[in-house]
Backbone bond lengths (Angstrom), bond angles and torsions (degrees), N, CA, C in turn:
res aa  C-N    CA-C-N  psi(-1)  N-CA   C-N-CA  omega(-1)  CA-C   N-CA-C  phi
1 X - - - 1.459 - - 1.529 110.06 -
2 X 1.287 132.64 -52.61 1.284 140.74 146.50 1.060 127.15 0.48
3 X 1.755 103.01 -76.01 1.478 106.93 176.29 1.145 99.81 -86.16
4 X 1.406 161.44 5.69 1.594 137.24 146.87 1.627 111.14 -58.58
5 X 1.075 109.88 -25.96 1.508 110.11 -160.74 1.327 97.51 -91.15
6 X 1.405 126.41 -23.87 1.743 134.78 -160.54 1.490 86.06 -83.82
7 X 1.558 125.75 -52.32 1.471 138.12 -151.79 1.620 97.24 -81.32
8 X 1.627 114.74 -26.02 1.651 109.03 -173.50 1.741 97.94 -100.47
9 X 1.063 133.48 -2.09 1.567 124.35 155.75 1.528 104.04 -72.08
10 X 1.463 118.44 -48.49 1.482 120.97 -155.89 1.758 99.90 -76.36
11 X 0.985 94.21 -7.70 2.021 102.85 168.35 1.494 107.38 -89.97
12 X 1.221 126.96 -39.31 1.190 122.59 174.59 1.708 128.48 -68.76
13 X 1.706 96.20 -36.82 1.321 98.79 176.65 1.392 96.21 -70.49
14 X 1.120 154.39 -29.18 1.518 153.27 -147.49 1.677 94.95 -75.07
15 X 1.519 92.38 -72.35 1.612 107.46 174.41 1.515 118.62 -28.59
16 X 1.527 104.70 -64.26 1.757 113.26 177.78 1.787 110.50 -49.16
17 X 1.085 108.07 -32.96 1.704 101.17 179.25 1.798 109.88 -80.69
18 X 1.675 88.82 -30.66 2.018 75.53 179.70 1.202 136.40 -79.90
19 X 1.897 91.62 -12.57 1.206 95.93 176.41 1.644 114.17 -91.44
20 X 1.109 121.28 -4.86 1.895 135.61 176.32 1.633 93.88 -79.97
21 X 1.100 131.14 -49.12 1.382 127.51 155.99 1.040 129.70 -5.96
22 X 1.570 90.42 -103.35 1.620 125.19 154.95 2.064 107.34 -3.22
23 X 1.520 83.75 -81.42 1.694 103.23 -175.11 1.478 98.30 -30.00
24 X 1.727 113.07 -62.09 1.583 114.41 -159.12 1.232 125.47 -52.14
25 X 1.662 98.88 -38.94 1.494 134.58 179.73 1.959 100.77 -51.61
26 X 1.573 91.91 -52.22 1.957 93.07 -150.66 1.754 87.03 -83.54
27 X 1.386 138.69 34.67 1.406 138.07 -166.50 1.318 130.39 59.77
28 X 1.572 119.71 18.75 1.522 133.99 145.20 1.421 87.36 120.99
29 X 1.527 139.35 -26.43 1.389 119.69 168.85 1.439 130.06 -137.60
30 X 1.219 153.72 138.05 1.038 145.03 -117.45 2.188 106.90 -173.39
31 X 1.092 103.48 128.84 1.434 74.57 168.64 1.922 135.67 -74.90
32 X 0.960 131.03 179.45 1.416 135.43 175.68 1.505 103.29 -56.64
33 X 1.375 130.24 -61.47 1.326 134.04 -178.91 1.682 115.63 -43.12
34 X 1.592 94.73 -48.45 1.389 116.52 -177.40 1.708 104.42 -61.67
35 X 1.214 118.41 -53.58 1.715 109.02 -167.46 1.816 92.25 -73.02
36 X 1.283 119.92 -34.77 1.173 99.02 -156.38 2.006 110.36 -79.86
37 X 1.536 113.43 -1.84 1.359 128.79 -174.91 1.665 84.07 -82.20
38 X 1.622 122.48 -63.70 1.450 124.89 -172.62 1.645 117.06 -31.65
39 X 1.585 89.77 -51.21 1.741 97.03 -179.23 1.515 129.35 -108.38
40 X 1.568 95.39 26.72 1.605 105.61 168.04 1.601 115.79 59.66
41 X 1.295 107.03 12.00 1.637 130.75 -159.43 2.103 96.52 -84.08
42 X 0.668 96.65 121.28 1.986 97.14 161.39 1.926 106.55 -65.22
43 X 1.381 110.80 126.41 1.226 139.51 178.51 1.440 88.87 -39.14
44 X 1.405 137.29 -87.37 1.227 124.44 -157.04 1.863 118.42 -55.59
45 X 1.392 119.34 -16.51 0.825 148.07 177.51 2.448 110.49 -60.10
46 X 1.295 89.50 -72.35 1.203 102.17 152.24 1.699 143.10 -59.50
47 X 1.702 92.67 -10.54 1.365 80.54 -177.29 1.559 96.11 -104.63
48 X 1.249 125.64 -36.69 1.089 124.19 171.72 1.440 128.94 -36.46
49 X 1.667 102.90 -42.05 1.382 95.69 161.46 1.695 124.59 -109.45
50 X 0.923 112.75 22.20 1.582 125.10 135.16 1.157 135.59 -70.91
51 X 1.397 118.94 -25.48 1.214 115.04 -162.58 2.222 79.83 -98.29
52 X 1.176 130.80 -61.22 1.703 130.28 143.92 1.844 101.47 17.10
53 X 1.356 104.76 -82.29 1.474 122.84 -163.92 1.797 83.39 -74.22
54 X 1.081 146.31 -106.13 1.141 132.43 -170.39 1.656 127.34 9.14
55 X 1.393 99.19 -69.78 1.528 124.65 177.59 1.738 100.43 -45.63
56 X 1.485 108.73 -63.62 1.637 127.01 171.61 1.429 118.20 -30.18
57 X 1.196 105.94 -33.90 1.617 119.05 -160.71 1.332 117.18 72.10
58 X 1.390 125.25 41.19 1.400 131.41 177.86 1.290 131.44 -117.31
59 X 1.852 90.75 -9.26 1.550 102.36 -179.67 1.689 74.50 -133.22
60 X 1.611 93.40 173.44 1.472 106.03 161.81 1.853 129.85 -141.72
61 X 1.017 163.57 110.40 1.380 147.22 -165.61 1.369 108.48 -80.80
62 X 1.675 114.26 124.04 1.150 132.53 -177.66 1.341 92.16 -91.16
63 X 2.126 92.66 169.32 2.031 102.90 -168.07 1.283 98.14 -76.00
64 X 1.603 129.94 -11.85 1.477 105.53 -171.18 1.849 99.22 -95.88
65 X 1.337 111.26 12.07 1.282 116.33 156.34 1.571 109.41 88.44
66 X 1.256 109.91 0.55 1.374 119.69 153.13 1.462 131.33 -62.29
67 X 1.276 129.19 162.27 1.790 108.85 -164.45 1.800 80.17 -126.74
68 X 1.743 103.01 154.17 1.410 113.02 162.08 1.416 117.66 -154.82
69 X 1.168 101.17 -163.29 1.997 95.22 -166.63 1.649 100.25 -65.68
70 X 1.168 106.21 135.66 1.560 107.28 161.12 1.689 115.09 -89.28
71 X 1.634 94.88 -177.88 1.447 105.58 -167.52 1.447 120.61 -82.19
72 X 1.381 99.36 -6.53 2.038 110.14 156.94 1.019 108.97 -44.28
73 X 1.079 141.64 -60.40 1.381 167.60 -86.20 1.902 83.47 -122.13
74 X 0.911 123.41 -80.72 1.655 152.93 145.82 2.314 77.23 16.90
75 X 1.393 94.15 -100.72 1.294 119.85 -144.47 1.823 102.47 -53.12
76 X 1.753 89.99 -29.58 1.593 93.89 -168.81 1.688 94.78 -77.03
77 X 1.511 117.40 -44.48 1.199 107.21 178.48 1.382 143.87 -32.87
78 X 1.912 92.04 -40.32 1.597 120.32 -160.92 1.799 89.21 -62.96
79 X 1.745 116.17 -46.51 1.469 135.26 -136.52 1.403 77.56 -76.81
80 X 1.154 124.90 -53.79 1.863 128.51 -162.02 1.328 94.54 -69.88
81 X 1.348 139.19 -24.95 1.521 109.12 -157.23 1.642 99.38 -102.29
82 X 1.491 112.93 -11.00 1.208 116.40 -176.94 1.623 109.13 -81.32
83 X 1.005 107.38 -30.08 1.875 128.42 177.53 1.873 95.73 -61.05
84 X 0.985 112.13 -55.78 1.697 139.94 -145.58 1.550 82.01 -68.53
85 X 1.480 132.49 -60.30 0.935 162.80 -160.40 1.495 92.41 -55.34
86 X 1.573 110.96 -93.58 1.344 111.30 171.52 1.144 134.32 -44.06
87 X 1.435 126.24 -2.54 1.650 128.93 162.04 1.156 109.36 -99.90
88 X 1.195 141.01 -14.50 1.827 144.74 148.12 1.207 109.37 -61.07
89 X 1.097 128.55 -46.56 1.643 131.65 -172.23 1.152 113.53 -3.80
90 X 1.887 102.65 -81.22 1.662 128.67 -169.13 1.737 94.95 -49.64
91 X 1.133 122.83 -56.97 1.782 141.39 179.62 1.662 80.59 -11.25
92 X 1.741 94.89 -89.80 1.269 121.25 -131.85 1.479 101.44 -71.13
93 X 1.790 124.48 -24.91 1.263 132.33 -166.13 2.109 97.63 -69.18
94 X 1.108 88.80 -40.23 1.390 95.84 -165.34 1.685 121.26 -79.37
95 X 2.143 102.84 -14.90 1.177 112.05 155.33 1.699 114.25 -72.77
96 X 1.521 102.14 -41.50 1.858 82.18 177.54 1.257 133.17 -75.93
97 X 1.277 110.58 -31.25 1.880 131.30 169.49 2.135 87.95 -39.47
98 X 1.470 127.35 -72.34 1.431 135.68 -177.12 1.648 110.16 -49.37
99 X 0.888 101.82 -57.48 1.831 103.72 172.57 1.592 127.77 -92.87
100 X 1.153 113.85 -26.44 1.487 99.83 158.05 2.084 100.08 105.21
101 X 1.537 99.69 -17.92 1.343 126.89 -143.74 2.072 95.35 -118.55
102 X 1.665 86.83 120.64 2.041 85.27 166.76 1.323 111.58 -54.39
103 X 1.627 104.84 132.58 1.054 132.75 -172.65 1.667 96.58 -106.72
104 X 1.982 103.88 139.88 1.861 93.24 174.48 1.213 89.55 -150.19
105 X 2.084 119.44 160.82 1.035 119.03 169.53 1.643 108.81 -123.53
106 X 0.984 110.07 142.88 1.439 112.11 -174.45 1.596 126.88 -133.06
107 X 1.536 116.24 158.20 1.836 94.15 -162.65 1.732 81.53 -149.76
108 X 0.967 110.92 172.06 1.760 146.86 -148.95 1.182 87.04 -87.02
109 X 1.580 157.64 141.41 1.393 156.44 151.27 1.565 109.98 -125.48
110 X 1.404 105.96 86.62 1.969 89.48 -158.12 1.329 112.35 51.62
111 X 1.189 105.50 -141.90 1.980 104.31 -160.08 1.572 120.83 -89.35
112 X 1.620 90.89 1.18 1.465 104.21 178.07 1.855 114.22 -91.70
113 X 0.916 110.19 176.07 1.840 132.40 173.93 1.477 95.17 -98.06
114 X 1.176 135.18 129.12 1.611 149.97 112.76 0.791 160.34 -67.06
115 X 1.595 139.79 80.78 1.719 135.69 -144.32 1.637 81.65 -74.78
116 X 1.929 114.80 152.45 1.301 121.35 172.79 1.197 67.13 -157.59
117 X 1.647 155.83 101.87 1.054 150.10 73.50 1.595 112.00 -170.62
118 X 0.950 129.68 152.70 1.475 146.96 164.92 1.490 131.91 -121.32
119 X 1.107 131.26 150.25 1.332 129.94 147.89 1.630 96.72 -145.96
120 X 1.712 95.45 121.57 0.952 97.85 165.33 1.708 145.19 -72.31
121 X 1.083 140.07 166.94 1.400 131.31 178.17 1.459 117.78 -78.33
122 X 1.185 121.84 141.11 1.575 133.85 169.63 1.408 121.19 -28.69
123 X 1.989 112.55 -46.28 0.982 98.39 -160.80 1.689 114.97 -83.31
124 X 1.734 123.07 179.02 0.906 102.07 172.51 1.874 118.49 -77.28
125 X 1.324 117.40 -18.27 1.289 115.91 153.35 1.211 124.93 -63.88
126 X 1.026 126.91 107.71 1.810 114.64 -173.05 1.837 90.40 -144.69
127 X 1.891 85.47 173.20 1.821 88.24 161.85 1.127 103.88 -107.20
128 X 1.597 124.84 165.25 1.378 137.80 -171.06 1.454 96.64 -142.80
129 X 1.700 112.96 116.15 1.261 112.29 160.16 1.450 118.89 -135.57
130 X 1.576 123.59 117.73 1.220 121.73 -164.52 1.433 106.13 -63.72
131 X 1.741 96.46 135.98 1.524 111.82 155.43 1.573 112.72 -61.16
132 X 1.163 97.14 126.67 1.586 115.98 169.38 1.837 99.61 123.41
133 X 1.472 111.20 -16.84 1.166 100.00 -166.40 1.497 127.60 -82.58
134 X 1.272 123.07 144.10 1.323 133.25 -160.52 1.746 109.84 -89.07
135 X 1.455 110.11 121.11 1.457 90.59 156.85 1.672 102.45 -149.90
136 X 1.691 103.21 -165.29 1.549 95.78 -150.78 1.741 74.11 -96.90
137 X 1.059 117.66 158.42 1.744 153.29 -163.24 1.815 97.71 -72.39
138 X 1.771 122.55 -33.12 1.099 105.95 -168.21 1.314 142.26 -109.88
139 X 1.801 89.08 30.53 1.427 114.49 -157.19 1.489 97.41 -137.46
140 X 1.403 135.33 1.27 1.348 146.14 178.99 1.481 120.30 -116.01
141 X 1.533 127.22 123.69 1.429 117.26 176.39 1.634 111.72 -43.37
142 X 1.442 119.82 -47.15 1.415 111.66 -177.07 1.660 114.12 -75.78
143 X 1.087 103.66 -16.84 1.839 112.73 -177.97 1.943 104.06 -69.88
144 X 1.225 98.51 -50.84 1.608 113.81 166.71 1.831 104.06 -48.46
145 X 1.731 94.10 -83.79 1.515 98.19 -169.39 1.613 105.51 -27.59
146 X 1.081 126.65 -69.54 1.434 132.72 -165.11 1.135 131.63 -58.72
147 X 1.666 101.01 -36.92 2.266 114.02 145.90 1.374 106.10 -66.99
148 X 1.288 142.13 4.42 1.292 134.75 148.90 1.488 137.80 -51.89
149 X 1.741 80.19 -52.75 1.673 107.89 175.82 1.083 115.38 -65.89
150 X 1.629 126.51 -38.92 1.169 106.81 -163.72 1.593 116.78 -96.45
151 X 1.245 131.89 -155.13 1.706 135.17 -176.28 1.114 85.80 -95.01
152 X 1.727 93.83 150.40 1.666 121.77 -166.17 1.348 102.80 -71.26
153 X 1.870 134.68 -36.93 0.982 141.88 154.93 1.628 130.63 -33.33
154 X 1.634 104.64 -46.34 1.313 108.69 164.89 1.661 114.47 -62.51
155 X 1.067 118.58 -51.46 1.625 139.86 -165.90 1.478 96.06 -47.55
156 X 1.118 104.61 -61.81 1.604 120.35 170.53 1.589 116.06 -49.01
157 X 0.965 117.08 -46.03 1.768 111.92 175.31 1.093 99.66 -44.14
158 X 1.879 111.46 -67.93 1.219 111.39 -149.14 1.588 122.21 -84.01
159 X 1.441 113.53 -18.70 1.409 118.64 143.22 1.401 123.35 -28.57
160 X 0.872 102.04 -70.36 1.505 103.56 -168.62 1.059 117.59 -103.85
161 X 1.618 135.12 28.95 1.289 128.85 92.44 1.697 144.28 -16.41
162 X 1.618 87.34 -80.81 1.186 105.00 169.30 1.660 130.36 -74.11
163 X 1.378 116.02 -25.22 1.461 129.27 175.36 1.440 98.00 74.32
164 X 1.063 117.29 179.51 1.280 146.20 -117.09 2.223 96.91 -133.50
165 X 1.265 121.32 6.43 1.405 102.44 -171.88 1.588 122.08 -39.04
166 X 1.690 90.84 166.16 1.349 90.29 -175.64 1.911 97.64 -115.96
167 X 0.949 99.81 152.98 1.959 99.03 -173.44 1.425 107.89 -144.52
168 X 1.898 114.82 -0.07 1.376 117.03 143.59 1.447 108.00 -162.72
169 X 1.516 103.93 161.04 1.673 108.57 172.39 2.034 105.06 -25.71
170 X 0.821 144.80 -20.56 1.475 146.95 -144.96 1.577 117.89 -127.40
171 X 1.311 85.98 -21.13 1.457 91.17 175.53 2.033 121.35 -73.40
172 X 1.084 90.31 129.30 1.327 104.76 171.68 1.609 130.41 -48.20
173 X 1.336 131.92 75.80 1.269 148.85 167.07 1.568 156.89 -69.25
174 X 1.563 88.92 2.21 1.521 103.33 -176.76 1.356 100.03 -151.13
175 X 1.601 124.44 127.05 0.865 144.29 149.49 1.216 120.32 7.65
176 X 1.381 133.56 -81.64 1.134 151.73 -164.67 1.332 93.28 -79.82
177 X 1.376 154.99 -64.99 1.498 128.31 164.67 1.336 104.88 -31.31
178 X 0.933 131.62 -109.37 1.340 147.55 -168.10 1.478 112.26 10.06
179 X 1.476 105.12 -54.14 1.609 127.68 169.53 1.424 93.32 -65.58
180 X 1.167 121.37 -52.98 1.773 78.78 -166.70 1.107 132.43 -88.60
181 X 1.699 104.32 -0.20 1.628 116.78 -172.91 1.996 96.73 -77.09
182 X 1.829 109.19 -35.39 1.156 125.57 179.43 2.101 113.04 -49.88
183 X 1.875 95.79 -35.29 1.476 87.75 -179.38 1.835 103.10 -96.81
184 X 1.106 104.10 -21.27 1.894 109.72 161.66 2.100 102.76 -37.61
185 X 1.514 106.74 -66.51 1.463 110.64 168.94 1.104 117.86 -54.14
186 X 1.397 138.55 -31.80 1.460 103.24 -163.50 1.529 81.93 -106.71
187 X 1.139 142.69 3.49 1.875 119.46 172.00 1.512 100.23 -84.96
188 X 1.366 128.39 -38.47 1.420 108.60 176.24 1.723 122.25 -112.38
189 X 1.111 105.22 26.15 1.361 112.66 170.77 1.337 134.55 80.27
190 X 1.087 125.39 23.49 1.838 136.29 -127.15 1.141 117.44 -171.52
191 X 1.092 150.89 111.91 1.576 140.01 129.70 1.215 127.12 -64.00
192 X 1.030 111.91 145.46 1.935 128.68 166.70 1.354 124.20 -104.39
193 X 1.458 128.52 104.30 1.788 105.87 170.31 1.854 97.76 -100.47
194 X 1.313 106.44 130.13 0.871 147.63 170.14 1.415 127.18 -59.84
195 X 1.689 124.66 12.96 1.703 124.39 -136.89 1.275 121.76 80.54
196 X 1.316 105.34 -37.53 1.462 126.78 -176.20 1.979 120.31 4.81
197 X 1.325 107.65 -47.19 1.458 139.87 -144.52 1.735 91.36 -130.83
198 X 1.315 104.77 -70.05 1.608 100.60 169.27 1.462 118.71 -152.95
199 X 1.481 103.06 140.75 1.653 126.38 -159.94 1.496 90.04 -41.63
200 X 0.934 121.64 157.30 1.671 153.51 177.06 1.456 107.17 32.32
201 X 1.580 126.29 46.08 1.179 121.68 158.99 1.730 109.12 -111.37
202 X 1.620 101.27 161.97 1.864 97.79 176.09 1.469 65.19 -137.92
203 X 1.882 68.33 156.27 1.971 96.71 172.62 1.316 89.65 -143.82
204 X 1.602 91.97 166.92 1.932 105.00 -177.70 1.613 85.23 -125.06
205 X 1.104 115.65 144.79 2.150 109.85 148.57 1.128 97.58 -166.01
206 X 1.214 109.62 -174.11 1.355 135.87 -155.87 1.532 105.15 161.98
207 X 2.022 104.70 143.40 1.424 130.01 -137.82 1.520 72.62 -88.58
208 X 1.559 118.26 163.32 1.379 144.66 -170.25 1.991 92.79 -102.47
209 X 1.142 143.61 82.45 1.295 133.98 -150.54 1.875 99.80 -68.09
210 X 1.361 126.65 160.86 1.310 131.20 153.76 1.629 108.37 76.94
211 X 0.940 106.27 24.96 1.550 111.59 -177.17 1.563 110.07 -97.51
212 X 1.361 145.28 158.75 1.501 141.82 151.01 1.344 104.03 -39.40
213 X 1.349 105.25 -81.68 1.662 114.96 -145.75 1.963 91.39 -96.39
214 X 1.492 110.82 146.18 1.531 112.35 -162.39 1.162 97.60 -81.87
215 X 1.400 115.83 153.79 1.722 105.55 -156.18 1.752 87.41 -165.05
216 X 1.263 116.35 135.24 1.397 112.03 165.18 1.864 108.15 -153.18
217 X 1.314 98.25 -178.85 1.517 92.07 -139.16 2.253 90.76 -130.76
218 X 1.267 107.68 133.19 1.812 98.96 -171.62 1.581 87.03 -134.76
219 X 1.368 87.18 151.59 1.680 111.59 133.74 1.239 124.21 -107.40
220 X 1.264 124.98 155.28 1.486 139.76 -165.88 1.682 135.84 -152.76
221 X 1.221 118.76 116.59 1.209 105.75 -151.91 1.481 108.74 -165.48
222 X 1.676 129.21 137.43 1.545 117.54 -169.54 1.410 102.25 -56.81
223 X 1.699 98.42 151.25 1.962 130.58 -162.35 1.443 81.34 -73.80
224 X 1.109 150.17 -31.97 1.706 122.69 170.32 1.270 130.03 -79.95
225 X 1.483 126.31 -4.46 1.231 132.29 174.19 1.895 96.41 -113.66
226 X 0.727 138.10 -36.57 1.622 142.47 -167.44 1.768 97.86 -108.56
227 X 1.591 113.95 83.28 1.460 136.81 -175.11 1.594 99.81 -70.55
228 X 1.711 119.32 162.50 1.146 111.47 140.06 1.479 156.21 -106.46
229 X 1.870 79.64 30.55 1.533 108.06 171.84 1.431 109.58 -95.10
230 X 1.477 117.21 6.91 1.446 119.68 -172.52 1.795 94.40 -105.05
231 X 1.122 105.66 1.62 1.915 91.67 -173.62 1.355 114.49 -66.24
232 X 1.325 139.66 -39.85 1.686 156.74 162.94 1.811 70.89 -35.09
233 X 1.561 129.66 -97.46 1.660 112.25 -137.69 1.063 109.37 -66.02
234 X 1.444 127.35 -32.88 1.555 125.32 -178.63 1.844 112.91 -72.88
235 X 1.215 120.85 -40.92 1.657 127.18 166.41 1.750 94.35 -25.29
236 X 1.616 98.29 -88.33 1.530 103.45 -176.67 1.399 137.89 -40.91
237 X 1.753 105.00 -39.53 1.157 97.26 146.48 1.901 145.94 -47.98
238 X 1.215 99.91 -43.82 1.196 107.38 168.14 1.676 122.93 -72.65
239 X 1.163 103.92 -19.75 1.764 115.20 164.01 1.004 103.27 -58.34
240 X 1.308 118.14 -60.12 1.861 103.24 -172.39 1.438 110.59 -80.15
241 X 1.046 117.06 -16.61 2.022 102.24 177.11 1.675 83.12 -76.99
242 X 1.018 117.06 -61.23 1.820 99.83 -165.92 1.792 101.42 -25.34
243 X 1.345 113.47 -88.01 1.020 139.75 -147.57 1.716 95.66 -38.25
244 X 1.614 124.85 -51.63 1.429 144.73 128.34 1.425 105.43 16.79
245 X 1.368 97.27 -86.94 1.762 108.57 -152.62 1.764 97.97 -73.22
246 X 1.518 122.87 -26.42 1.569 120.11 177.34 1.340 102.14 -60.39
247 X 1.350 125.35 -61.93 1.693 109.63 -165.57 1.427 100.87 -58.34
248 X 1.184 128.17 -7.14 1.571 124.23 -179.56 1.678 114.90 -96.93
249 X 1.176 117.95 -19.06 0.782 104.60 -174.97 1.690 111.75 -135.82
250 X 1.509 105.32 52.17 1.659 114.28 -153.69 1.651 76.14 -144.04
């Protein structure tokens, strides 16, 4: 009896994370019908542990009676990304010490991009991009790298969700580019931002492979000091912080 009861919590906690998932996945809110079609789950099944996460403060029920991430979510996030942070550190310290160039790591937050770590570069010219900050995936070397990884189907949800802005002459705006710059990345391993995000910066990244949550890893640095005859030393560089940040984060 014991272990049925030990084995039917450890089903529930399972459930409560797929369905917090789920939520992040479908743009943080979703109806009940909707998560429970996503996860093949029976309605009474889902609500039970929705209504669990609710109570928790991790989910919340909106007036049109749809449920989405709650503000738990918020505090536990802050605690993980600061943790997350300090186990990249060595990663990222040891990418800028090699390149000379800010080093950042970044991960999937729903349909958005998330910086959760930095080290900045030596020089007094450098780029600076705050951890915590949000941007859309198709205007960033790591926002790219990481729509690389995933299925063209997914890419597409969250595209066109979010659309396509433009935030310089360079930025990537139509669909069908996007895709092909997306299969440009995954045959040689790499993204490029171009200014893309902001006028006279280049970035290098590339996706962190085998991880949960999609996560990829750049250097960044003004387009006159960061060449694109430098991609061969910076690529490799970033090969080994990848390879780095997986045993860390596997």
């Amino acid at each position: 009896m014991e272990h049925q009861e030990g084995q039917q919590s450890i089903t529930s906690v399972v459930r409560a994370f797929r369905i917090l998932e789920t939520l992040a996945r479908l743009g943080g809110e979703a109806s009940l019908s909707r998560v429970a079609t996503e996860l093949d789950m029976p309605v009474p099944t889902a609500f039970r542990v929705m209504r669990t996460l609710v109570a928790a403060g991790y989910a919340r029920q909106l007036p049109s009676k749809s449920y989405g991430l709650g503000p738990g979510l918020i505090r536990l996030g802050e605690d993980a990304s600061q943790l997350l942070g300090s186990w990249a550190r060595p990663a990222l310290e040891a990418l800028e010490q090699r390149l000379c160039e800010t080093s950042n790591l970044a991960m999937l937050d729903g349909d958005m991009i998330v910086y959760v770590a930095q080290v900045p570069s030596r020089h007094q010219m450098r780029i600076f991009t705050e951890v915590g900050r949000r941007v859309y995936p198709h205007s960033t070397g790591v926002g790219k790298a990481i729509l690389a990884a995933l299925p063209d189907d997914r890419v597409l949800d969250i595209i066109r969700r979010t659309g396509l802005p433009a935030y310089t002459p360079t930025t990537v705006t139509t669909e069908s580019a996007l895709f092909e710059e997306l299969a440009l990345i995954r045959s040689r391993g790499y993204a490029v931002d171009e200014g893309e995000q902001e006028p006279g910066v280049r970035c290098f990244a590339r996706a962190v492979e085998r991880v949960r949550t999609p996560t990829a890893i750049s250097v960044s640095g003004p387009a006159a000091r960061v060449l694109p005859s430098d991609s061969a030393r910076f690529v490799a560089a970033l090969e080994s912080a990848a390879a780095q940040l997986r045993e860390v984060l596997t």
